[in-house]
N, C-alpha and C positions, 0 to 999 in steps of 0.2 A: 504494500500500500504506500505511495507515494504520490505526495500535491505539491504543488509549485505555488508561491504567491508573489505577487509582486506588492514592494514595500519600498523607502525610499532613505536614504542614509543624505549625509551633509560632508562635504570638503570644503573647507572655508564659508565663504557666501555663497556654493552653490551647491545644488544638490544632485544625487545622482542616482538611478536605481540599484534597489537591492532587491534579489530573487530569496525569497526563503522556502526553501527545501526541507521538506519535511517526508522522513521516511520510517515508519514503523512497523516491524517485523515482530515476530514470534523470539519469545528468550528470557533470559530473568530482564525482569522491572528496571527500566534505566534510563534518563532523559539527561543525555548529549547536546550539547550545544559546539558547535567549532566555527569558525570564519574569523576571527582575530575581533571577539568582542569585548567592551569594557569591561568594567565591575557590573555598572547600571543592566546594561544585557545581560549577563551570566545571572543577575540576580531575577531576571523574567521567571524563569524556569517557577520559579513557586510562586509569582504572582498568575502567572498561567494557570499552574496546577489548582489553583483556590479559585478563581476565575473561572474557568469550567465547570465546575463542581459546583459550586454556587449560583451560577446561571442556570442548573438544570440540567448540564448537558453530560454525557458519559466521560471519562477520563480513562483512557487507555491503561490498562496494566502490563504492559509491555514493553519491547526497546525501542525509545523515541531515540531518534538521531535526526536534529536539525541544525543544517549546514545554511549561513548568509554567504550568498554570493553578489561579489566576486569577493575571496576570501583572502585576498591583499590588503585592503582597504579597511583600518581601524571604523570599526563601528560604537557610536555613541549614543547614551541617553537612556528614554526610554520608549521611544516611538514604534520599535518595532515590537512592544508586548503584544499589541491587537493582531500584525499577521502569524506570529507563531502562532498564537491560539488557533486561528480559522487555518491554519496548515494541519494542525491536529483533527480538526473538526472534518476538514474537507478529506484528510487520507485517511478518516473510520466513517466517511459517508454519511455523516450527519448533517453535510454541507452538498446540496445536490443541485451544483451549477457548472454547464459545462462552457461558461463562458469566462470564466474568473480572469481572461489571462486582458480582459477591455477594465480590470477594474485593480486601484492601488487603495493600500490601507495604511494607516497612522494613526496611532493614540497608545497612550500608557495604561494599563490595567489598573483598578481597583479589587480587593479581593472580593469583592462582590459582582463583578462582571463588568461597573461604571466605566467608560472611555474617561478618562482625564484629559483635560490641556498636556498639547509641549512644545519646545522650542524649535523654534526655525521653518514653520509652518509654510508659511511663502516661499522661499527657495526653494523646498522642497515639490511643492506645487506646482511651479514655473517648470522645473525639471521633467513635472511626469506629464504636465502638459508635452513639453518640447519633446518626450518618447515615443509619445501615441499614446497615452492612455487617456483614454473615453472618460472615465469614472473614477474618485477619489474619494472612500470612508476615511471620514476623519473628528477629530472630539468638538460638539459642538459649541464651545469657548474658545475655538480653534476658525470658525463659519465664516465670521466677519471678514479674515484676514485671509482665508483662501479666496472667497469670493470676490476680491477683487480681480483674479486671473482666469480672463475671457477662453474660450473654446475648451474647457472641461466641467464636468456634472461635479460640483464640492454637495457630497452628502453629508449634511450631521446630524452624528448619531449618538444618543446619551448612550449604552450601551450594548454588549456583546448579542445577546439576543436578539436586539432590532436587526443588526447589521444578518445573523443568520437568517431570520424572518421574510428580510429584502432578499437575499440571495435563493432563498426557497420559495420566494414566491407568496409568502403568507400573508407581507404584508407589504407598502413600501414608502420609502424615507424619499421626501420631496427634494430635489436642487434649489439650493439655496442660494439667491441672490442679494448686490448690494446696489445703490445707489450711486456709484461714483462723483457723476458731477455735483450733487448735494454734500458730499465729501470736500468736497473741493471749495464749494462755498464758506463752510463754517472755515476754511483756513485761512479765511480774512478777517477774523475774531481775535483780537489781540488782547491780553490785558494789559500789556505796556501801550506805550507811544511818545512819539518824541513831543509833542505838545507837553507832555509834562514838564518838561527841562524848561529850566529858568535859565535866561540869559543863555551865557556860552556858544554863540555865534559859530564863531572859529572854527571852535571844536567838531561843531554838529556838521559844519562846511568839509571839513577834514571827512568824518565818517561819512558823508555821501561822498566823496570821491572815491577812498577804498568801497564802498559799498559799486559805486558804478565801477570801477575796473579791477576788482578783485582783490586790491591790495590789503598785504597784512599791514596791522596798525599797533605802533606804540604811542599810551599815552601817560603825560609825565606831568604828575603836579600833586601838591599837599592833599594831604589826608583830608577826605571828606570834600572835593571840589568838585564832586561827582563825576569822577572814571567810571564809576561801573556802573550809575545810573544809563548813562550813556551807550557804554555798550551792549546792556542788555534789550537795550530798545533798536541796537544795530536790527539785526533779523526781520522786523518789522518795514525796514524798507527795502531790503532784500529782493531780487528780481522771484515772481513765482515759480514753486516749483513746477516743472513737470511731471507728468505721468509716469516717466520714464527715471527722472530722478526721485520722485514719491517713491516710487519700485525698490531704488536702489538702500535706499536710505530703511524703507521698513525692513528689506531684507537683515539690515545689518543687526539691528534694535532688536526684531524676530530672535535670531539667533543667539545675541547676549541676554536675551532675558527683561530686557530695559522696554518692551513695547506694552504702552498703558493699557490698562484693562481696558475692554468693548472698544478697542480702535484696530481699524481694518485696512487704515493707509497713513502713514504719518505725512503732511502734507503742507507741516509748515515748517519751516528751516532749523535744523537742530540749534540751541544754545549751550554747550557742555565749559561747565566753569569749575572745573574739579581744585580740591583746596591743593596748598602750596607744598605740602607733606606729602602729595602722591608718588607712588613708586613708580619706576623706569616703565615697569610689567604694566602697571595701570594703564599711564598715560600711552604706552606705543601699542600695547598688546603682545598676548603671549602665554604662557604659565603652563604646569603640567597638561592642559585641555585645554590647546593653544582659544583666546578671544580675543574679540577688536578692542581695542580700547579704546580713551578716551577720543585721540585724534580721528580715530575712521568712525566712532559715535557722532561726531561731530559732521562728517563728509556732507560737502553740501549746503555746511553751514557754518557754524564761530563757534572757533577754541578759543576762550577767553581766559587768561592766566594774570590771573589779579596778585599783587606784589612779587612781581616778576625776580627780582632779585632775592626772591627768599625762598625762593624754587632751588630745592637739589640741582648742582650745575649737574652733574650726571646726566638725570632726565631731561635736562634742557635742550642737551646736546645730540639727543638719539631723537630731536624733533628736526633735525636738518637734514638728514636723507626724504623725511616723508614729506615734509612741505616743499624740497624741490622737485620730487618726481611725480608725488600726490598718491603713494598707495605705498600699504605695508608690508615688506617681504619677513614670516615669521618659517625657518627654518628647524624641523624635527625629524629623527631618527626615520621616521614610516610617511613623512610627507612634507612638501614645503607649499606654504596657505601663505593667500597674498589678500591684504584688506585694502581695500579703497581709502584716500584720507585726502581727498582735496577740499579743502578747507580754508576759511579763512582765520587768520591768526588773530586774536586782538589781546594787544597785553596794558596791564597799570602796572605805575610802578612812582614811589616818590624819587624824589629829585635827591634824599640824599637821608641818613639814619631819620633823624631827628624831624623829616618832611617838610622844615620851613625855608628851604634854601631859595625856592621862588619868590618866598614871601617878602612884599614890602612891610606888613602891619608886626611880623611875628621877626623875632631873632633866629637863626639859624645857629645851632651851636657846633656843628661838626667844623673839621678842619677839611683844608683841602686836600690832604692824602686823602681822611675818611672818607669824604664826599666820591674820590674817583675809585676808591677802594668798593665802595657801595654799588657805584655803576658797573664797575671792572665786572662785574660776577654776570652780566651781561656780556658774552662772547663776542668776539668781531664777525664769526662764522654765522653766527643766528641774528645778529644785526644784520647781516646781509644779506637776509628772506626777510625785513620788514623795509618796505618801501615807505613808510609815513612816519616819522616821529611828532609828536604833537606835545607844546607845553600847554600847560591846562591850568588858568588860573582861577584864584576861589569868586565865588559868585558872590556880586553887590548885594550888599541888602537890598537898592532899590529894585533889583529886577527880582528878589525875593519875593519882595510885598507888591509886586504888579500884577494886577487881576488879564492883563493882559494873555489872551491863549497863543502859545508856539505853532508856528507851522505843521500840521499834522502829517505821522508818517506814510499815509496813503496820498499825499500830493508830492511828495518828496521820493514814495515809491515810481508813482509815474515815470519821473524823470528818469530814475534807475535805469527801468524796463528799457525808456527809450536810450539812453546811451548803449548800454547793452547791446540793443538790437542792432547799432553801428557796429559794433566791435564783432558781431555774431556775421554779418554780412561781411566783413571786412578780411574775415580770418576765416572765412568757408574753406574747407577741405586744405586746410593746415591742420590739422587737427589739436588749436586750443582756441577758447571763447571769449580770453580778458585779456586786458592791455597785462593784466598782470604776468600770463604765460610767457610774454614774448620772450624768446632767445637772444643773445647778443648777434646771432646775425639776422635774425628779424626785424630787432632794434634796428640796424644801420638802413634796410627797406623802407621800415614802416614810423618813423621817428626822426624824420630829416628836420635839417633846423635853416636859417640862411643865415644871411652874415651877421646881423643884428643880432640875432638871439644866440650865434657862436661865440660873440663876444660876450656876452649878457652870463654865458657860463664857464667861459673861460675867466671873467672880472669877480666872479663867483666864488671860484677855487682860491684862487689869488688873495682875497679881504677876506674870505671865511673860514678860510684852511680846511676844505672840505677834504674828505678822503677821497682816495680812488673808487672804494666801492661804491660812493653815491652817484658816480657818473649815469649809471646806466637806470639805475632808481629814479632819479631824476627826470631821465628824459621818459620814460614807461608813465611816471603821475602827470608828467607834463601832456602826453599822448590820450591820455583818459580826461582832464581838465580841458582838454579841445575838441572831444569830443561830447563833453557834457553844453559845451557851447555850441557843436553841430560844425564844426569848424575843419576844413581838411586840414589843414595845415596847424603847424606850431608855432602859435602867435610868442610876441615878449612880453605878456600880462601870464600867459600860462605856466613861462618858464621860471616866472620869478614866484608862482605860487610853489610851485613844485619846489623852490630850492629854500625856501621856507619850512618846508614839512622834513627838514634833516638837519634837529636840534642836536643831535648828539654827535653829527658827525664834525661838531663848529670847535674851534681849538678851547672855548671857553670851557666845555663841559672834558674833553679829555684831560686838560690842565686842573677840573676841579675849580 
């Protein structure tokens, strides 16, 4: 007696089919498991065994041997309880469909027969769609999030029983649909917005340029002058997602665990602001049962590292492979998993121990070693993936007590969109979509300047002691700030904004 089921396993963010094999023969009482599976798997066998039994159904006394193919491939979790069981079920004939091979199965056992929720729902979905399979049981807490993926039946099913009932005909489990474009609405519901910000002009002008051309952002000023008011309202003007990146982005969350209950598409721009004490494993991903961390949590949207200098340099440092290439290579014994992380960077950080060194009203007490001692812990290698530096000064009382409303971030989105949409047009089948990807020999195509504005940044270098590395920073903010004016060319108003947004690189701040 021998059934074949088809079931579905995860490599990184995608998923792939697993055949489970189920063959039981005559002999002493014995349930084998073999295909290279975790703990979580090996421990099915008695959620199985209770599972059946409990549902009503017979339980073999015999020798189960069931093999997951392809048996290279580490299998994880607990998604494959439900097809063992019905591999048991269908090789003693208790399961009388001779079409099983149009239908995949997913969900963790209950010892009472209940399907449970698991992770990585989506991927796995997307996968057995892309095989040919017609048909997918899977745990109804599980519904919302497969039905978002077009040309397969997502059945949900609360438990064992029902799923054999449909397969026999007795009874049957509806295809469950969702609403997409209604999804898609609610992800213009914000509870931030930049209307709340008081004052701070500049600043909010800074984050619409990194917001239109992708650029990472540092911002530098005293304690409490609202850095991370701001940037948490970044996302809100954010270009919308697509369908395509909603996809990519729930896949990820899916699979870590991280995606909110009853949500079936994540559909507004991730914010991930993990504290300053996170570990290397955290923030890039990895660990015994390798996962994404924080920076491909974030893909799509703002890694936000608030007092930036108080960050483990360690982890600092293992963020500059993935923010130049935008995806994470995690390398193990039986596989090497690669996670998406294009992202935008945004970091605070004060100006120096004591945080009053901007300040005209407060004293600064540090000295100037301390002050470049403080910044030093800022590398030159990860300063040179943030194209913006921004000082940030504290907000007047009078724009405090102004009943006056701020520009709201759906008119300030607009503009996004529409720059964007230059840059998306501009860099068709290059394949990157922001002023931020450009390469340096893109730069020299797409970032010409003439004589005016050569001078304008050679006079630049000269009085501000700018570094090398801001050369190319420079002219990439300048290329996004002319295009937020609709402008082909790179005017001498764009390039002196641009050479403004690289505080750190001025001899003042290296000197302390």
């Amino acid at each position: 007696m021998l059934s074949k089921i088809k079931s579905m396993g995860l490599m990184g963010i995608d998923g792939y089919v697993v055949i489970v094999e189920t063959d039981i023969s005559n002999g002493l009482p014995s349930f084998d498991m073999v295909g290279l599976g975790d703990t979580a798997v090996k421990e099915s066998k008695e959620r199985v065994r209770a599972a059946i039994k409990n549902a009503g159904f017979e339980f073999p006394i015999k020798r189960i041997t069931v093999n997951l193919a392809p048996a290279d491939k580490k299998k994880e979790g607990s998604a494959l309880d439900l097809p063992i069981a019905l591999g048991i079920l269908t090789a003693t004939e208790q399961i009388r469909n001779s079409s099983l091979d149009k239908y995949a199965f997913l969900g963790e056992l209950s010892l009472d027969g209940e399907i449970k929720p698991v992770k990585g729902i989506l991927p796995m979905v997307l996968a057995a769609r892309d095989n040919g399979v017609e048909n997918i049981f899977l745990p109804m807490e599980n519904a919302d999030e497969a039905a978002v993926v077009k040309d397969i039946n997502v059945l949900p099913a609360k438990n064992i029983r029902d799923v054999v009932n449909h397969l026999n005909g007795a009874s049957e489990i509806g295809r469950h649909e969702v609403d997409i474009e209604s999804i898609f609405q609610r992800s213009l519901d914000y509870d931030a917005d930049f209307a709340d910000v008081k004052g701070q002009e500049n600043v909010k002008r800074a984050l619409e340029v990194a917001a239109s051309g992708g650029h990472n952002c540092l911002m530098i000023g005293s304690p409490g002058c609202g850095k991370t008011m701001i940037a948490k309202r970044l996302p809100t003007i954010l270009p919308l997602m697509t369908f395509e990146e909603a996809l990519e982005v729930t896949k990820i969350h899916s699979i870590a665990g991280t995606l909110p209950a009853n949500t079936s598409l994540i559909t507004q721009r991730p914010f991930r602001a993990p504290h300053h004490s996170i570990s290397n494993v955290s923030l890039i991903g990895g660990g015994k049962i390798p996962k994404p961390g924080e920076i491909s949590l974030a893909h799509y949207g703002v890694l936000f590292l608030d007092e930036l200098p108080e960050f483990n340099k360690d982890a600092l440092e293992v963020l500059r492979q993935p923010l130049e290439d935008g995806v994470v290579t995690i390398s193990r014994i039986n596989a090497t998993l690669t996670y998406p992380a294009r992202t935008t960077l945004i970091c605070a950080a004060n100006p120096c121990k004591c945080g009053n060194y901007l300040e005209d009203s407060k004293e600064c007490t540090c000295s100037p070693k301390q002050i470049q001692q403080y910044l030093g812990k800022i590398s030159g290698p990860l300063l040179d993936r943030i194209d913006l530096h921004i000082e940030v000064a504290s907000v007047k009382y009078k724009d405090l007590e102004s009943y006056e409303e701020g520009e709201k971030s759906s008119v300030i989105r607009e503009r996004v969109n529409r720059t964007r949409k230059i840059q998306q047009e501009r860099y068709k089948g290059l394949g990157i979509f922001s002023n931020a990807e450009l390469s340096p020999s893109l730069i020299k195509k797409f970032c010409k300047l003439d004589d005016k504005c050569k001078g304008i940044l050679r006079d630049a270098f000269d009085r501000l002691g700018l570094s090398a590395r801001a050369h190319n920073r420079i002219l990439k903010v300048a290329r996004t700030i002319a295009d937020m004016e609709e402008s082909e060319d790179i005017k001498a108003n764009h390039l002196l904004e641009a050479i403004q947004y690289r505080s750190l690189d001025r001899k003042k701040w290296l000197a302390g």
